[in-house]
C-alpha positions in Angstrom: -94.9 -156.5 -94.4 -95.7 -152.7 -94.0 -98.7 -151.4 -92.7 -100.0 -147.7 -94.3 -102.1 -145.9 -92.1 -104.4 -142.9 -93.9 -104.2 -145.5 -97.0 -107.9 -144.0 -99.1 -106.5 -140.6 -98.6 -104.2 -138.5 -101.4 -100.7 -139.7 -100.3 -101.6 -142.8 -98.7 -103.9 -144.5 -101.8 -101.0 -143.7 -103.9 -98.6 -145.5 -101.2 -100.2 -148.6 -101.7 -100.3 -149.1 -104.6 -96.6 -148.4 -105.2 -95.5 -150.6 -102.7 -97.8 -153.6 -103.8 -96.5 -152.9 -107.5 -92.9 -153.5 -106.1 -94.3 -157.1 -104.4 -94.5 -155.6 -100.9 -96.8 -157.4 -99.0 -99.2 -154.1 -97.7 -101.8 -154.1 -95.0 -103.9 -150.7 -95.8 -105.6 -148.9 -92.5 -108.4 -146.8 -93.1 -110.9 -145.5 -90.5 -113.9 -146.8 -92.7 -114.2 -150.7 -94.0 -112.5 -151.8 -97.1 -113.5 -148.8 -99.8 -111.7 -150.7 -102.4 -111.7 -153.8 -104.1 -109.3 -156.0 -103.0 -105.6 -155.7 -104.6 -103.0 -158.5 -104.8 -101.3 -158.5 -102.1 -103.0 -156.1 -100.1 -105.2 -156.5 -97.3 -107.6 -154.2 -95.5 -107.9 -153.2 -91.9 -110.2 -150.7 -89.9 -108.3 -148.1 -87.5 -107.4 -145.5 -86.4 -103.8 -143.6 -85.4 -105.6 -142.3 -82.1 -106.5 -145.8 -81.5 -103.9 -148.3 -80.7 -105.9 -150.9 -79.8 -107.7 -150.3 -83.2 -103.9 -150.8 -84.7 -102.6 -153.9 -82.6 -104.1 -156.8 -85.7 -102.7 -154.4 -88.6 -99.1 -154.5 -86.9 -98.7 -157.5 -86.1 -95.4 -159.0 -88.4 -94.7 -155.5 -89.9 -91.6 -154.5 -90.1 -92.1 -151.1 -91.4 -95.1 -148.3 -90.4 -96.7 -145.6 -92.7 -97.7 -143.4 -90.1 -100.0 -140.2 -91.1 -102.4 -138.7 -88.9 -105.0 -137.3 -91.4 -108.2 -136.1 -89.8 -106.8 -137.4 -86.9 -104.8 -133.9 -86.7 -106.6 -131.8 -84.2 -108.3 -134.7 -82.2 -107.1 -135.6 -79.1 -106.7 -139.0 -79.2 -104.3 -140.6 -77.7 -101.0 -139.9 -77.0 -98.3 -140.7 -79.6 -96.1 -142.9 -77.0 -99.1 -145.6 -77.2 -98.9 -146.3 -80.8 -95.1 -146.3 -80.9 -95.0 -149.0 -77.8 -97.9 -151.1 -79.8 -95.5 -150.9 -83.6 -92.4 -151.7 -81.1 -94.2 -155.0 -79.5 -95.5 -155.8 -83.0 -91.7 -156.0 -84.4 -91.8 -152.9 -86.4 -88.4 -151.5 -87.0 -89.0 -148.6 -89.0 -91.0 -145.6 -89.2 -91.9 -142.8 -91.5 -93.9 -140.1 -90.7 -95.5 -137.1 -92.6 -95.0 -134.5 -90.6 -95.7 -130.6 -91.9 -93.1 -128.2 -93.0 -94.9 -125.7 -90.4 -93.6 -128.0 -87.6 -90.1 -126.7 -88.5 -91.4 -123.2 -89.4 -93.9 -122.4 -87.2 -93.1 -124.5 -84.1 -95.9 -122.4 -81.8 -98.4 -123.0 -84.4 -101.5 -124.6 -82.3 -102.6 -126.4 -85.5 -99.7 -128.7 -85.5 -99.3 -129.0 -81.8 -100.1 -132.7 -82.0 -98.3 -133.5 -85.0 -95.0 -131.9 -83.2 -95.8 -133.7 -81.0 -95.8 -137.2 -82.9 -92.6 -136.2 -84.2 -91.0 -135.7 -80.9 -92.0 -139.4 -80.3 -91.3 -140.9 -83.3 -87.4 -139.4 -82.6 -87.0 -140.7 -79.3 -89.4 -144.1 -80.0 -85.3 -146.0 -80.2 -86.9 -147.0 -83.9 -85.6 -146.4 -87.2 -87.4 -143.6 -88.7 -87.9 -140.6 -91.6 -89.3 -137.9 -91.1 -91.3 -136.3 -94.2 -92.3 -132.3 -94.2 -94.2 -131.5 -96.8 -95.3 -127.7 -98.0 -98.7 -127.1 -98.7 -100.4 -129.6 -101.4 -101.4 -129.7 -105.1 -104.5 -131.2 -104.2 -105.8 -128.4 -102.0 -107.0 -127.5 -105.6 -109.8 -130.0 -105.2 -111.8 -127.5 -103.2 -112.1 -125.3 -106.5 -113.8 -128.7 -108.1 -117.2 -128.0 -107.7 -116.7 -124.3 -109.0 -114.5 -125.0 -111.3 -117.3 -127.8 -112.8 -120.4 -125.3 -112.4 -119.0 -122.0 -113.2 -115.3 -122.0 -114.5 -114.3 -119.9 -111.7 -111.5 -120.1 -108.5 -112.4 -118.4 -105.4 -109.0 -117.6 -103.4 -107.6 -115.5 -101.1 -104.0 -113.7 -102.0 -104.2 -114.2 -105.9 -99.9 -113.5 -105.8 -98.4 -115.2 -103.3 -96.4 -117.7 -104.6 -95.9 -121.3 -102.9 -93.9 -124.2 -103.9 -97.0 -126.9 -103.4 -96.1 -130.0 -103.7 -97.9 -133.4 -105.6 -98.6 -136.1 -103.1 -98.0 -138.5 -105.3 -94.1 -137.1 -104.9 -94.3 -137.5 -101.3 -96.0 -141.1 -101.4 -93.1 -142.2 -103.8 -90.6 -140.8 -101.5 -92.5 -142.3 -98.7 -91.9 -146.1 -100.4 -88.3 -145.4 -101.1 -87.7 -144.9 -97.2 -90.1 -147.8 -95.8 -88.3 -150.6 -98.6 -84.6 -149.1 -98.7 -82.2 -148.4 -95.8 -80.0 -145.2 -95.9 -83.0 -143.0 -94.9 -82.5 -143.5 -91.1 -83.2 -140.1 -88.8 -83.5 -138.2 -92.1 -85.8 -135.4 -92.6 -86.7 -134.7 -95.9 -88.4 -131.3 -96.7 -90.9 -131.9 -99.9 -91.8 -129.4 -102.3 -92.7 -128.5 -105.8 -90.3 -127.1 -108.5 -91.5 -124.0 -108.3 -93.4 -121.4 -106.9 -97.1 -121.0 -107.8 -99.6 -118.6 -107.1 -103.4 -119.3 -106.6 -103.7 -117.0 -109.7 -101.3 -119.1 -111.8 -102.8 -122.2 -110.7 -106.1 -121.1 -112.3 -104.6 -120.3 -115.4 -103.0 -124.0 -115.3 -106.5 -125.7 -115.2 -108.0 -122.7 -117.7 -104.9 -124.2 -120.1 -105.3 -127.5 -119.3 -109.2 -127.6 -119.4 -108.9 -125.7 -122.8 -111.7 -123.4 -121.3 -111.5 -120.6 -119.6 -111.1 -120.3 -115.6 -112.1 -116.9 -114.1 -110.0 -116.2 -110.8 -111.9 -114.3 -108.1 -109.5 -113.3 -105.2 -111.2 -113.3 -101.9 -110.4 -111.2 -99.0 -108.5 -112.6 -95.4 -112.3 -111.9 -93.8 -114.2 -114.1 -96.7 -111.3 -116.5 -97.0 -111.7 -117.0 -92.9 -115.5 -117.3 -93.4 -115.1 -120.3 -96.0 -112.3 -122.4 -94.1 -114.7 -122.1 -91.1 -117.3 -124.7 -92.5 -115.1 -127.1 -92.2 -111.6 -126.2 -90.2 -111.4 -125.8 -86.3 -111.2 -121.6 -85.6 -108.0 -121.9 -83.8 -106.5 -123.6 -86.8 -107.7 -120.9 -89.3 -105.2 -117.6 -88.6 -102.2 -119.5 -88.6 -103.2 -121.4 -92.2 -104.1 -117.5 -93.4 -100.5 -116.6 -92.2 -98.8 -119.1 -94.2 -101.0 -118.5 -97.5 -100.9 -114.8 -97.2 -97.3 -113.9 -95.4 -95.1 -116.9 -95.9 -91.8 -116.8 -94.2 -88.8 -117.1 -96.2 -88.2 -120.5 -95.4 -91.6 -121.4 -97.0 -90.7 -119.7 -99.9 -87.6 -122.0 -100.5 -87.9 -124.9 -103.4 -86.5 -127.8 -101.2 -84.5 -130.1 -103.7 -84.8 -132.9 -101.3 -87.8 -134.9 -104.0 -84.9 -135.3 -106.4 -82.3 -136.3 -104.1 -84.9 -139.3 -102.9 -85.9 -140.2 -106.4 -83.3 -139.4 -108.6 -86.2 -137.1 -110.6 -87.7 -133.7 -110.4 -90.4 -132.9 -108.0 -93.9 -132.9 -110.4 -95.5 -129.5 -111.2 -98.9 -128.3 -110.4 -100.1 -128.9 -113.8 -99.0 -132.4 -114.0 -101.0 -132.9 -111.1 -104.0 -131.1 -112.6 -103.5 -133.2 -116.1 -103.3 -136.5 -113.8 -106.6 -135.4 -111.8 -108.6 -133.4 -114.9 -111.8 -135.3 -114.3 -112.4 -134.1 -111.2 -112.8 -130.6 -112.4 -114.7 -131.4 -115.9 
């Protein structure tokens, strides 16, 4: 059995589904009561990572965690050490965790404090585990929806700075290969994209894809920081306008770890805008 924690959101709905396609049995946590209809052999459980009580029933007779923090990010919570000891009395014997690539490349960054953190703990937990650092994600473009849909138009700050965003779908598939296969033990796998892509270009892939055209309106560092504020904590903002608008090398760097995992190449943005058109018609 493997339990999948953050299982409704972009990596971990995508999980589930590949791992019940391969006959895993799958016990999917979300914060919320089932928001699906039931799948063969899934089942459904309310918690929370910053919860382990919360976590104890959707454990038990796992062998194997999905552990992602979500919104859980920035809370408090509680500490890692007291999920860990809950998966170790459960039986679990293997862990992967989605990290961020800014825990390796920023490691003062407050906004991953807690997810460095979880990593720490996860190394020294004695468990098997993988560590996953993704780059910044493909789906971040669903905050351009509701413009995009109303009036064909992006609103972004630094229109040419190039990042190598990766699909989650990528990093849930290389997520399944390391919970069901063994060779993955106290690996770290950096995920990207194939390439680098700028907010600019990633208009013109949903203008091309749409078949209509997508105006691209840069905004500046002030407006940008004005925006992420209605929903992002302030001490969390300067750091994501650092990586956006002056990545460090090692940010710029196509990682080819998706193919070593998979044995394909990582999916470009606009396979990820074809896959998830509606949301923008």
């Amino acid at each position: 059995m493997i339990t999948v924690t953050g299982a409704t959101g972009n990596i971990g709905r995508t999980l589930v589904e590949l791992l019940a396609e391969a006959d895993e049995e799958v016990v999917a946590v979300s914060r919320q009561p089932q928001p699906a209809p039931a799948q063969a052999g899934v089942r459904w459980a309310q918690g929370g990572v910053g919860d382990a009580a919360s976590m104890r029933p959707a454990l038990e007779g796992a062998r194997a965690l999905f552990l992602l923090l979500g919104g859980e990010l920035n809370s408090r919570g509680e500490g890692p050490n007291v999920l860990l000891d809950a998966a170790a009395d459960a039986g679990v014997e293997r862990i992967v965790l989605v990290s961020s690539q800014v825990s390796a490349t920023r490691p003062d960054a407050p906004s991953h404090a807690r997810l460095r953190e979880f990593e720490a703990a996860v190394r020294g937990s004695g468990l098997d585990f993988t560590v996953l650092r993704p780059s910044g994600f493909a789906s971040n473009a669903f905050a351009w929806a509701e413009t995009v849909r109303t009036g064909r138009t992006v609103h972004a700050p630094f229109g040419d700075v190039a990042l190598p965003v990766v699909d989650p779908a990528d990093i849930a598939a290389v997520a399944a290969v390391a919970l069901r296969e063994d060779g993955h033990a106290g690996r770290t796998y950096e995920l990207t994209g194939p390439e680098l892509i700028s907010p600019r270009r990633q208009a013109a892939a949903l203008s091309e894809t749409l078949g209509e055209e997508v105006a691209f309106v840069e905004l500046s560092r002030e407006e940008a920081h004005a925006h992420l504020a209605r929903f992002m904590p302030e001490q969390v903002i300067p750091g994501t306008l650092d990586v956006l608008g002056v990545p460090l090398p090692a940010e710029l760097t196509v990682s080819p770890d998706v193919t070593a995992v998979l044995g394909r190449p990582a999916a470009p943005f606009r396979a990820w805008v074809e896959r998830n058109l509606p949301a923008f018609r």
